[in-house]
C-alpha positions, 0 to 999 in steps of 0.5 A: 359137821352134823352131829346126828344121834341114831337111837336104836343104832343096833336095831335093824332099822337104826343099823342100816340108817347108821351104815348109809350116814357113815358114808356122808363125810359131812356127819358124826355119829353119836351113838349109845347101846342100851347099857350105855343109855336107858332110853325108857329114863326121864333124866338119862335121856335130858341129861344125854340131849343136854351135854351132847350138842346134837343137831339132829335125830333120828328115833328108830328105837323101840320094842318090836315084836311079833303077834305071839310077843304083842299079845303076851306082853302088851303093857310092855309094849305101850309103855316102853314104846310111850316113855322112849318117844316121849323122853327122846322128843320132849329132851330134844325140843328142850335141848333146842335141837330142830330137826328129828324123824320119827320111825313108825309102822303101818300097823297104825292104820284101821284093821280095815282101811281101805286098800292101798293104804293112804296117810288119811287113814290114821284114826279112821277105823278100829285097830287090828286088836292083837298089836292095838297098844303098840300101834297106839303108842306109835300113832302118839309118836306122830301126835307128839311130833306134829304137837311140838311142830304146831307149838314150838315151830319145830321139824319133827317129821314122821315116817311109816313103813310097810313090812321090813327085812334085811341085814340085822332082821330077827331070824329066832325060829318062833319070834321071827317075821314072816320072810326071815321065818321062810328063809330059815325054815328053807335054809334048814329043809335044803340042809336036811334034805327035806322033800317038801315045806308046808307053808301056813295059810292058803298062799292068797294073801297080798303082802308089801315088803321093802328091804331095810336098806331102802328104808334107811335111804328114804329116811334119810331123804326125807330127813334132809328135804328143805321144809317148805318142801316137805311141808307143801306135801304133808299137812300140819295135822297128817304130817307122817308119809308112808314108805314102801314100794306101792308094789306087793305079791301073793304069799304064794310068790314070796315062798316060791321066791324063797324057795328059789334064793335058798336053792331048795329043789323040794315040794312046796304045800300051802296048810289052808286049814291054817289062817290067812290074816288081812286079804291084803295090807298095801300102802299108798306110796304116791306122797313119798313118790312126789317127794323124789323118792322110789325103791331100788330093791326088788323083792328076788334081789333083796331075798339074795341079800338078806339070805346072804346076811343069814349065811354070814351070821348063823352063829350071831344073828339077833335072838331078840 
């Protein structure tokens, strides 16, 4: 029986990582909320790793934000993301435990890296400014990983994903991202019988989204790769892998899209007097493809499961 320690249980990430290892029968979950344990606390994090005999990890905590919270609060966001990757991987390897996965972001990569993104272009180019700090504290998660895989032998292993949404997601009406926002925003205009919505920007840009539960399933199938496996497709000083689907569509088609699931029968106008952003953010997903691992959710069906989700938890969803 594997003792494995989610951090971040309740985000959306950790949560959907938690419900598919609920089904191994081989594994016992060890779990703390954030009264329970201050992950951001030198000596609660050791003392925690020390008397819990834990043999694997997996570090999907963090403090997540949109552009307006990154830009608002961006020492909070480098040090608070810092302390929690420090403490959970430097207890870890003191407490001799093995085997641990890193959760990152695509946003590590330069504003302008070249399209679709590969693994070789970490710290190649400048970083989009307004989530810089966040983006560097991830990037020294996967140094901190790779420095404890060089020195001490470890299996520390990382792994970066394209834009995720789903059960759990953040559906706050200013601090969302972009699919929750739209599918509320519909959710609301068919409610109020609205005849049309106005969609920021022109609808051009490209964008990747992968639902979060196919992001629990490739990190967990990452997690359990023998290492020579993994080793023979990452590289000791480029160690991370991005996970995505390697497939992505116009705004344009991800708003029509939602229009559909929702069920709104109103007109859709695109507001090009607002900005666009990045033209495209696609990752190259060809070294997690040689790993044995591809998406199963298609955009249309993970939309109807994540609105779904919105409907059975109106009254509850994540407000942070």
């Amino acid at each position: 029986m594997k003792r494995i320690f989610v951090a971040g249980h309740r985000g959306m990430v950790g949560s959907a990582i938690v419900r598919q290892l609920q089904q191994q029968g081989d594994v016992e979950l060890v779990l703390r909320s954030r009264s329970e344990l201050d992950l951001t606390s030198q000596q609660a994090v050791a003392t925690f790793f020390q008397s819990e005999n834990i043999d694997e990890v997996y570090l999907a905590a963090a403090k997540v934000g949109g552009i307006v919270a990154n830009n608002t609060y961006p020492a909070d966001f480098i040090y608070e993301n810092l302390m929690i990757e420090c403490n959970i991987i430097h207890s870890a390897h003191m407490a001799g435990i093995q085997k641990l996965l890193f959760l990152g972001s695509s946003c590590i990569y330069p504003k302008l890296a070249e399209q679709p993104m590969a693994e070789t272009a970490l710290l190649t180019g400048t970083l989009e400014p307004t989530n810089e700090p966040y983006a560097i504290a991830k990037i020294a998660g996967i140094k901190l990983c790779e420095s404890y895989n060089r020195q001490f032998q470890r299996d520390y292993r990382s792994v970066m994903p394209t834009n995720l949404y789903g059960p759990h997601d953040n559906f706050h009406p200013e601090n969302s991202h972009v699919i929750p926002a739209l599918l509320r925003r519909f959710h609301e205009a068919k409610l109020n019988g609205d005849d049309k919505v106005v969609a920021w920007g022109s609808g051009k840009p490209m964008r990747e989204f992968l639902h979060v539960n196919d992001m629990a399933a490739a990190s967990i199938h990452v997690m359990n790769l023998d290492k020579q496996t993994y080793d023979e497709n990452t590289e000791p000083m480029l160690s991370h892998i991005n996970v995505g689907t390697g497939v992505d569509c116009t705004i344009r088609e991800l708003v029509e899209t939602v229009a559909k699931v929702t069920g709104f029968g109103g007109k859709i106008e695109f507001d090009s007097t607002k900005p666009d952003g990045a033209p495209r953010k696609l990752m190259n997903v060809d070294r997690l493809a040689a790993l044995g691992w591809q998406y199963t959710y298609s955009l249309e069906e993970g939309l109807k499961d994540a609105y779904q989700w919105f409907l059975d938890n109106q009254d509850s969803f994540r407000q942070a």
